[in-house]
N, C-alpha and C positions, 0 to 999 in steps of 0.2 A: 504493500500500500504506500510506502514511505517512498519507492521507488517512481508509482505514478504521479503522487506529487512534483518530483523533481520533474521529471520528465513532462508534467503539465505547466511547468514554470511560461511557456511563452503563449501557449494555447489557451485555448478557454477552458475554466474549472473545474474540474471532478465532479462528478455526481454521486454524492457519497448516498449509501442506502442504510436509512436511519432504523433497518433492523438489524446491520450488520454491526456487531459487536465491534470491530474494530474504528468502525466511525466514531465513538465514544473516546476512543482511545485518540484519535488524534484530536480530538475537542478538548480531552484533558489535556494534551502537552500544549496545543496553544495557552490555552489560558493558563498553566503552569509558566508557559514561557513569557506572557506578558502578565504575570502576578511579581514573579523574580527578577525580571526588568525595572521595574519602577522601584522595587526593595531598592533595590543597589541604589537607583537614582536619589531618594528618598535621603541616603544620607547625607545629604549635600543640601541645602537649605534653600528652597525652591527650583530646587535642578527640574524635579517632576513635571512642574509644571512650565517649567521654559519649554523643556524636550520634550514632554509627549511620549515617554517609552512604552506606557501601555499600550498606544496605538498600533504600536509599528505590528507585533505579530495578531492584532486582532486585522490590521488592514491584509497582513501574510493570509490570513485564513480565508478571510474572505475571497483574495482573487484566486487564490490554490485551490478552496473547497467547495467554493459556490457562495450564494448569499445564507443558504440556512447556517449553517455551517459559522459563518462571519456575525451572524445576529445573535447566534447561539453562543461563540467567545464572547463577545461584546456585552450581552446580557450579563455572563457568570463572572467575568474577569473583575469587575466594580466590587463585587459584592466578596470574591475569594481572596482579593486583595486586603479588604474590608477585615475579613474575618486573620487571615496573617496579620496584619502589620497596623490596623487601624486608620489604614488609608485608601481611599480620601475617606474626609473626616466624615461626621454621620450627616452633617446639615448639607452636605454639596451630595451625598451618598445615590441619590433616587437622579437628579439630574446630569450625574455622571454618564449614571445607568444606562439611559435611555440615550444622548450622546455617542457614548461608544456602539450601544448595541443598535443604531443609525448610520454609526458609520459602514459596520460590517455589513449591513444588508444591503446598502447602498451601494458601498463598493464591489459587492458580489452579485448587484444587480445589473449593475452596469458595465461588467467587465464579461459577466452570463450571457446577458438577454440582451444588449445592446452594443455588445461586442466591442466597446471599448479598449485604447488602449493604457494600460496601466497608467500612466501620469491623468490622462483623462478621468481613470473612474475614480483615483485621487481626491482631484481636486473637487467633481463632483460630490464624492461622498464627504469631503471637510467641511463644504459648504452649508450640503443638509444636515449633516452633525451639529453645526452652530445652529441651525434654525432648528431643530428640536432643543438644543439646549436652551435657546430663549423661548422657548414653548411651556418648556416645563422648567423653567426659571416664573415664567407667569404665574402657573398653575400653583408652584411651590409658595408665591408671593400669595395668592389669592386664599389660599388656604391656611397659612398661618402667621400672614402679614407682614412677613420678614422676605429681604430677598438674602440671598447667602452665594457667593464663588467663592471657588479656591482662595481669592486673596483676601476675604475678609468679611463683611456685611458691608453692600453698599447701598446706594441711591434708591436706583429703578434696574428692573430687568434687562435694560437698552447698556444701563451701564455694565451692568454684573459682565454679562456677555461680551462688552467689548474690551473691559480689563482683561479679561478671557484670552483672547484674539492680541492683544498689543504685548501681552505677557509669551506668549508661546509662540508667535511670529517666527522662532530659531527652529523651535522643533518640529511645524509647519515644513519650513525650508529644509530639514535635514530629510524630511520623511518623503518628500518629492525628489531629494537626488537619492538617496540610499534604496529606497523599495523598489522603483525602475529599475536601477545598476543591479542590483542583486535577485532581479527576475531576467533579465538580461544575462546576467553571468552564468545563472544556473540555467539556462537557456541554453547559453554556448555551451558549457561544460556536458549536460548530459546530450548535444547535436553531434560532441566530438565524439562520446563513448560509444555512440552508434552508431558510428563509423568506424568504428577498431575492429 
């Protein structure tokens, strides 16, 4: 299985078949792998949220597995990070949520079904990511009259979310040269092994 992902690095997504036990299995090492990303990041006093580490393998899952697949990390990562490490904190916890697990389906909808190419279903799915997070930045204000981001209690919703966006601007940009090159490279690398 671990093979067809490489191998599907340039092409469109795996169809992973959600009775097959091993689809579970590659759900847990994403969200393993971007639970233990942001750990690391974490120790460094707002690195997390400059860089964006959890994104990077839920955006990996998504263009590798499909969109369920990318919605499905996106969803548990918020919450399994939550339960390690205490992060993100509990009041940003639910708008994360829904955030990341936007991005994945996004990006594995549009890389699926609309045959995108990787920087494209990107930028698409970072886009929608911020408009659900000001969604349910709303929603979050409406129901307990506070708005809450990463960097503090602010103003309005308009605000919360663009401190959001002016703060991670880096790890934005990192995630647009690094996820390309390295679907690109695993791209080359298993085009050469199939030619040996």
């Amino acid at each position: 299985m671990l093979r067809k992902i490489a191998l599907n690095a340039q092409s469109m997504p795996l169809s992973l078949k959600f009775t097959d036990v091993k689809t579970y299995g590659i759900i847990a090492a994403f969200v393993v792998l971007s639970v233990l990303t942001p750990w690391a990041f974490h120790q460094f006093p707002t690195a997390g949220a400059t860089y964006l580490p959890m994104h990077f393998f839920i955006f990996a899952a998504a263009m590798t597995c499909g969109w369920q697949t990318g919605a499905i990390v996106g969803l548990l990562t918020p919450f399994a990070s939550y339960a390690v490490s205490g992060m993100p904190v509990i009041t940003v916890l639910p708008q994360i949520a829904v955030e990341v697990a936007v991005y994945g389906l996004l990006a594995g909808l549009l890389r699926q079904k609309f045959n995108l190419r990787v920087t494209w279903s990107l930028l698409g799915a970072m886009i929608g990511g911020r408009l659900a997070l000001l969604i349910a930045v709303i929603i979050v204000q409406a129901i307990s009259g506070n708005v809450y981001s990463p960097l503090g209690l602010t103003t309005t919703p308009y605000t919360a979310v663009w401190n959001t966006v002016t703060q991670s601007w880096p790890g934005m940009l990192i995630q647009l040269a690094l996820i390309p090159a390295a679907f690109w490279a695993v791209g080359r690398l298993t085009a050469r092994k199939q030619t040996e």
